[in-house]
N, C-alpha and C positions, 0 to 999 in steps of 0.2 A: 809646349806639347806635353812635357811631363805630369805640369799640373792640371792638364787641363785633364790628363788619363786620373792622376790621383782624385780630382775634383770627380770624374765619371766611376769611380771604382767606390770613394768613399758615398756617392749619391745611389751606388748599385748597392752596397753593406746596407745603408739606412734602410734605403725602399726594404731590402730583403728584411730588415729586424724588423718592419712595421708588418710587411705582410704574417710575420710569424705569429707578432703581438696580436692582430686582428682575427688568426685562427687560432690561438689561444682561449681568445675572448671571445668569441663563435662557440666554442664547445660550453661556456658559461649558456650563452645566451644564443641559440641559434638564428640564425639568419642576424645577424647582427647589425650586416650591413646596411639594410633598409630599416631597420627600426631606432639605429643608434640617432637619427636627429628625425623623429615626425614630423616636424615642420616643414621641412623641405620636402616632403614623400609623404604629405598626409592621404593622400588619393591612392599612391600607389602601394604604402601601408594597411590600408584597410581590403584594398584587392587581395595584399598579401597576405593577408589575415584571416580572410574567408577563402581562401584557396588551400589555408592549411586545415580549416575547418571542415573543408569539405573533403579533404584526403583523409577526416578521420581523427589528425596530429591533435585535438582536442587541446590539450596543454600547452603547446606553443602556440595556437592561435589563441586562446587566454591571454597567454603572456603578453603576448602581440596587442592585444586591444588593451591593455592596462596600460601599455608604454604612448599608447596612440594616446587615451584619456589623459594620462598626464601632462602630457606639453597642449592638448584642447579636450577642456572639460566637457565642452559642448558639443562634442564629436558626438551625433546621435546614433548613427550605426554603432558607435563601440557600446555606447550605454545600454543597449536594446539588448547585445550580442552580450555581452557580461553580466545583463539579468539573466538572459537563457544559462547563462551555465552556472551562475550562484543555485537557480532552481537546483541545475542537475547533480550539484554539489551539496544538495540539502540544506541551500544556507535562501529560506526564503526572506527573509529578515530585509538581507541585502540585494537580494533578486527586487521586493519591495522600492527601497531606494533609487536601484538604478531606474525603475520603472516612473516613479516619481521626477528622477531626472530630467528622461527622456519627456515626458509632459510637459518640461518646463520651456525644452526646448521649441518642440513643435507640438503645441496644445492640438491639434488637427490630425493625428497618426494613430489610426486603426490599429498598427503594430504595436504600439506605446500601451493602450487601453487593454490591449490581448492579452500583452504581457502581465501588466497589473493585474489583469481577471485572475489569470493563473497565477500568480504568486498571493495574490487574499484567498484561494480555495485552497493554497497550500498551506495557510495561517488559519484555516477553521475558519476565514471571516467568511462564506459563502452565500449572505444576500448581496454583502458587496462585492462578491468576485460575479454575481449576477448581473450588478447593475455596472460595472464596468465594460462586461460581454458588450451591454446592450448599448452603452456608449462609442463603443467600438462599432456597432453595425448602424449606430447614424453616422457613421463618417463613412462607411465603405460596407454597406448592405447586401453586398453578393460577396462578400466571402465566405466560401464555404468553412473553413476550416475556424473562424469563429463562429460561426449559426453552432458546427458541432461541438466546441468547446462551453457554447451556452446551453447546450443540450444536455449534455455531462454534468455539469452546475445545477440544472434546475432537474436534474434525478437527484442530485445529493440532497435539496431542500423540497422536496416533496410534490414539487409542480409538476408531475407526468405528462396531464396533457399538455401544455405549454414544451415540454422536454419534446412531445413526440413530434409537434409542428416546427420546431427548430429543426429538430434532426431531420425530417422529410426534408426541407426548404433545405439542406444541406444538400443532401443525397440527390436535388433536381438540379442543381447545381451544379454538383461533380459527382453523376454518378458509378463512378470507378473508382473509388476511395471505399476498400472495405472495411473501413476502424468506423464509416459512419453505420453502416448494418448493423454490425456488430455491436455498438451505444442503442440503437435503436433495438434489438435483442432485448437487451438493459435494462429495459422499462418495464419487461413484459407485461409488455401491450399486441392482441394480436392486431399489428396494423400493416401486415403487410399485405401488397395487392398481387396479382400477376406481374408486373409489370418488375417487380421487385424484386423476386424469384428467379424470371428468366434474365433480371442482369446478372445475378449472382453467379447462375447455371454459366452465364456465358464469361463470367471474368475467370472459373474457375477453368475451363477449357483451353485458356491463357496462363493459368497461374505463375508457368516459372518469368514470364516477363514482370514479376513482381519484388521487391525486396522481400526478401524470409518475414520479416515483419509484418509486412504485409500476407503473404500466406499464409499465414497463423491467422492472424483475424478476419482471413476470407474464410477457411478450414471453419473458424469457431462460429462465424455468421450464418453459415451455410447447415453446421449441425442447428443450432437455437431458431432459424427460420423452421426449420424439418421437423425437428421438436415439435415445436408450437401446432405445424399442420397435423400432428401424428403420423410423420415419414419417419418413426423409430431407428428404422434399419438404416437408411444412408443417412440419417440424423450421426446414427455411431461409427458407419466409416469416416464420416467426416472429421470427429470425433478422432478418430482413430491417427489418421493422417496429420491432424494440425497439434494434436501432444508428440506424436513421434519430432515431427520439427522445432516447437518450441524444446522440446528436451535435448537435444541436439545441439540450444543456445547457451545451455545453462550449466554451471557446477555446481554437481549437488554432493559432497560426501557421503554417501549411505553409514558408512561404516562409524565414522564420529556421531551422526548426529544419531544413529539405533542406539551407543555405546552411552549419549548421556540421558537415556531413558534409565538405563543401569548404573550411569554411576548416582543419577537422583535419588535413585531408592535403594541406593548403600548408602548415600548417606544421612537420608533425615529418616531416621528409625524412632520406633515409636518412644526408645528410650531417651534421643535425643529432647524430642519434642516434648516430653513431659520433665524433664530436669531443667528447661528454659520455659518451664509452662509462666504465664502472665511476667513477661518481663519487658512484655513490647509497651506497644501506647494503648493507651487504653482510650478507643472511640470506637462506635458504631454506623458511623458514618460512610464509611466504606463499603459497594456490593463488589464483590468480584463474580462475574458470569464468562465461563468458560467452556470449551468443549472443542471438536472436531470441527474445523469450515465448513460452513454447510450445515450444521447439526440441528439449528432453530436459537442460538445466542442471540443472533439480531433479534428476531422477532421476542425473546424472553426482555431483553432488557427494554424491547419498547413497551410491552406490559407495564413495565417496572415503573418506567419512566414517564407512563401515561397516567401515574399517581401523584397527585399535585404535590408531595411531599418528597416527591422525588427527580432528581436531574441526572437526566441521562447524556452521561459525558463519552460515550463512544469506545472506541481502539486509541487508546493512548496510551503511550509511553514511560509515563512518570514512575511509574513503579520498579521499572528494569533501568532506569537511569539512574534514580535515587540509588538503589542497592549497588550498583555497580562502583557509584561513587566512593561505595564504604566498606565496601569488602573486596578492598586493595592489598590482600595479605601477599607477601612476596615469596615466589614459589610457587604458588597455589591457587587453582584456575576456581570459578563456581563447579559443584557445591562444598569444594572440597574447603573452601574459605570460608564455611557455615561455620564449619563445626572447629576454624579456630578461634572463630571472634571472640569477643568480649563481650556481654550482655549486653550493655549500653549501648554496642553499636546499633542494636534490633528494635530499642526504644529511638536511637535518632534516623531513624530510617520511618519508621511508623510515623513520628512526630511530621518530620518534612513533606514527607505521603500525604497525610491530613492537611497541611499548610496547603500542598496546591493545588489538592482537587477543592478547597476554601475560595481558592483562587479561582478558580471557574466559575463555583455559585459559593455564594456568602451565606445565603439564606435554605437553602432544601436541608433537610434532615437527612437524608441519603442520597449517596450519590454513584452511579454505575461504572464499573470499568468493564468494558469487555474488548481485554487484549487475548485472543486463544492462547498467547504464547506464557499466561500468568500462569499456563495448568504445570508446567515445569516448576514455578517459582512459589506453590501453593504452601509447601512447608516452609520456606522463608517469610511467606504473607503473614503465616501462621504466628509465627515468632514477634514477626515486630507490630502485627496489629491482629492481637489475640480472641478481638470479638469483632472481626469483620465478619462479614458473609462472606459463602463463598458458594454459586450455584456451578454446580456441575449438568451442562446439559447433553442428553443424548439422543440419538437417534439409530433408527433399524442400519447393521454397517454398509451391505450393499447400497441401500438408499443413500447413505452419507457420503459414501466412495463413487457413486457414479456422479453425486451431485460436482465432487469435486473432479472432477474427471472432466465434465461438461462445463468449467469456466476458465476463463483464462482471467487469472491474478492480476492485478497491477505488479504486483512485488512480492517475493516471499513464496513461500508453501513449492516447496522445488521439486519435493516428493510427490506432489499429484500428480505429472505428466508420464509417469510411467505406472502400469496396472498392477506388476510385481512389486515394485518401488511402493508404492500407495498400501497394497495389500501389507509387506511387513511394516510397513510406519505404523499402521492403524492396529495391530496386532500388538505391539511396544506401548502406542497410546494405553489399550486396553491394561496391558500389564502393570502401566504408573498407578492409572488411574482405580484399579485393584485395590492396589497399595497406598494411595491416600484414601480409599471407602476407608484400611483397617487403622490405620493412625491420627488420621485427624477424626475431634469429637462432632458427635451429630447437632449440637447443639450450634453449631456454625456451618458444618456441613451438608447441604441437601442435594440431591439428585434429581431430576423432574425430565420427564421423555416425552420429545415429539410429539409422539403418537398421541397420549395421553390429555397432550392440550388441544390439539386439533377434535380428539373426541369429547372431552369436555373442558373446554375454556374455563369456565367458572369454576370450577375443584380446584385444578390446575393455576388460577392465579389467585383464589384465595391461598391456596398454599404457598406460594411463592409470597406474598404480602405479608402474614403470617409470620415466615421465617426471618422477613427482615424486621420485624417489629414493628408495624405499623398497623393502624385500623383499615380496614376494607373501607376500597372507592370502588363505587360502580364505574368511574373513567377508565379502569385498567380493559374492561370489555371493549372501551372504544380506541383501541391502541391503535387504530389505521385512521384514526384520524389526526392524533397528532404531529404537530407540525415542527420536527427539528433535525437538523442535518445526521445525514448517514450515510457512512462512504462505503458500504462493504457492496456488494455484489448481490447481495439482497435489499438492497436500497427502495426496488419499484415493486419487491414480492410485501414487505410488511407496510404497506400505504393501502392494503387491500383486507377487508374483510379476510377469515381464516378460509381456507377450502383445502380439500383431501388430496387433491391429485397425485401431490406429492410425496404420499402414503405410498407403497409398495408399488414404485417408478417404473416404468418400463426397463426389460435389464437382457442382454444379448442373452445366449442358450452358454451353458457352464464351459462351452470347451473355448468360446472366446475368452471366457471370462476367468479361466484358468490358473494364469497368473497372478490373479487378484483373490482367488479364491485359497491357493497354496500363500501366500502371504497372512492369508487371515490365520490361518492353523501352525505357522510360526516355523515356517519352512524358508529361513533363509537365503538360499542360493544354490 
């Protein structure tokens, strides 16, 4: 009896140290239990994977499909489910991969194709993230949600109509999906019917049965349809309604991001910039075109770029990742890390610059950047690459501010969804940009307005040609015919001959517009 109690007492000690051990290792790895052996739970692993996905838990449903993949490579839910989130993690590289995976497993999966579409648009590859789409809808031709995804892709590479009959055949489809309106917007193309209008009217009379997400891109479908008809006025309540929500989504610091318009321009003074005068790399190869969203940069750099001597490489990054890399001074945030470096650092900064926009084209004699966010970085450009371009574009500010007002962003620009908000941003813009007219020389420097080219094209891109060194092409007049990927938001406005409308926009009466208006004259709060 005794031992048979110590036998039951010492089996009670163990069970209890195992249970301890096991909530131990639970806080390592949560849900431990089900994912410590896949094999045995690979079904009820992956249920439990996408149940945490769906609550949100994002991170341990990752974890979860990593542990599934490793004990079955060929596990095609995980591979599918682990592209998705390499996307959402920025790492298309690998979203790529798993997409390829998943191919291998079942050459036959719509889902598989979808995926790869979206991870090659996220790689700049986008004929092939086109002709993936379309591989995708010979296996499974009524999904909606790739026709829209191919609609999306063939705005980026200049196919409108083709963009506009996916996107319809989407919208007949499912039409209660308002992200597909809202792409079809996109195009501006006016192709909407009645029929189009009164779903729109009728989903919004619904809307809170919708995810916020959804609200926002009904709000914004519902302004750019109304737009388009010249319904101005419930164009900008809509307008009105779908920036209040998205802003609601987001954190935007006001106070940081006003504060490093001032500390830019305490730090690169004019005295800085000329005691590091020519010390960067010396090429000409470089255009940087910058301005306000909205302002006319897309349409300048496709001038640029519609000059056989020149490649127009888009919104990219290289410029602010190069720098970052090198002006790692400890202590010391940007710009304040300018003005401790070492000359040399601004020659290997400029040199690596030139190496990979090389790497885009080998062969053009100029090549475009237009990231708006270089207009902060314009006295660093300065420094490491001392005879690039550098165009400053502008336009009327109300016209710029409503423009940005009436789109909803992918990503970024956090200060457009409020009017006050916008109003002192643009106000701050002004005041940099001030201060790079008096410091940086004209000989690199130009300004060129909106307005100006709309009313004479030909002045205006002889100028711009001109200041990058090159002989005049009569091709720059046909800049809407060229054909190369553009992701901004005026993607379907410069595929079109020039037109005025966009001159002196329709614009509420001042007391709406208040907000935006005290912003402009540097009325903070």
């Amino acid at each position: 009896m005794w031992r048979l109690r110590n036998s039951s007492v010492g089996e009670a000690l163990a069970l209890g140290f195992l249970r301890l051990h096991r909530g131990l290792m639970a806080k390592r790895c949560q849900h431990w239990s089900i994912f410590a052996d896949p094999g045995r739970h690979r079904t009820a692993s992956l249920l439990r994977a996408e149940e945490l996905a769906k609550r949100g838990q994002l991170t341990d449903a990752e974890v979860a499909y990593k542990l599934i993949l490793e004990r079955f490579p060929d596990a095609f839910d995980a591979l599918v489910k682990l592209g998705g989130f390499s996307l959402r993690n920025n790492d298309p590289t690998s979203a790529k991969e798993f997409a390829e995976r998943a191919l291998v497993v079942n050459s036959q999966s719509s889902e598989a194709y979808g995926l790869l579409g979206a991870t090659l648009r996220a790689l700049n590859r986008h004929p092939e993230s086109v002709e993936a789409y379309r591989k995708a809808l010979t296996i499974d031709p009524y999904n909606s949600d790739i026709l829209n995804d191919l609609g999306v892709a063939l705005i980026t590479t200049g196919r409108l109509q083709e963009a506009v009959l996916s996107l319809r055949r989407a919208i007949r489809l499912n039409p209660c999906s308002p992200a597909y309106y809202l792409n079809l917007v996109r195009t501006r193309s006016t192709v909407y019917d009645d029929e189009h209008v009164a779903t729109l009217e009728a989903l919004a009379k619904d809307i809170q049965t919708f995810s916020v997400n959804q609200q926002v891109a009904l709000r914004f479908a519902l302004a750019g349809v109304y737009a388009d008809r010249g319904q101005h006025e419930e164009s900008f309540e809509h307008l009105l309604l779908g920036n209040q929500l998205k802003r609601r989504m987001i954190t935007y610091d006001e106070e940081n991001r006003l504060g490093q318009f001032d500390r830019i321009r305490q730090a690169f003074t004019a005295s800085l910039l000329n005691s590091r005068k020519d010390v960067g790399y010396d090429s000409e190869i470089p255009i940087f075109v910058f301005g306000m969203p909205r302002s006319g940069t897309t349409l300048v750099e496709q001038i640029l770029a519609a000059h056989p001597a020149v490649h127009g490489a888009g919104e990219i990054q290289d410029f602010k990742k190069i720098s970052s890399s090198h002006l790692r001074t400890p202590g010391a945030l940007f710009p304040e890390s300018v003005v401790a470096a070492e000359e040399c650092v601004f020659r290997d900064i400029g040199t690596r610059y030139v190496a990979q926009l090389r790497a885009r084209n080998s062969k053009a004699l100029r090549i475009t950047d237009k990231m708006p966010a270089n207009l902060f970085s314009l006295g660093l450009i300065h420094l490491a690459l001392p005879h690039a371009k550098l165009i400053h574009v502008r336009r009327s500010p109300i016209d710029t501010c409503l423009s940005c007002f009436s789109i909803l962003f992918n990503q970024g620009h956090e200060y457009t969804y409020n009017l006050a908000e916008l109003g002192r941003y643009y106000h701050r813009y002004e005041t940099l940009m001030s201060h790079w007219r008096d410091v940086l020389p004209r000989t690199v420097f130009l300004e060129i307005d909106y307005g100006d080219i709309i009313a004479d094209i030909e002045t205006e891109a002889r100028r711009l040609v001109t200041h990058c060194g090159l002989d005049w092409n009569p091709a720059c007049l046909e800049f809407h015919r060229l054909e190369r990927p553009i992701l901004t938001a005026s993607a379907g406005q410069v595929r079109k001959p020039l037109y005025d409308t966009s001159i002196g926009r329709w614009r509420p009466k001042d007391d709406v517009l208040e907000p935006l208006l005290n912003g402009f004259r540097g009325k903070l709060y």
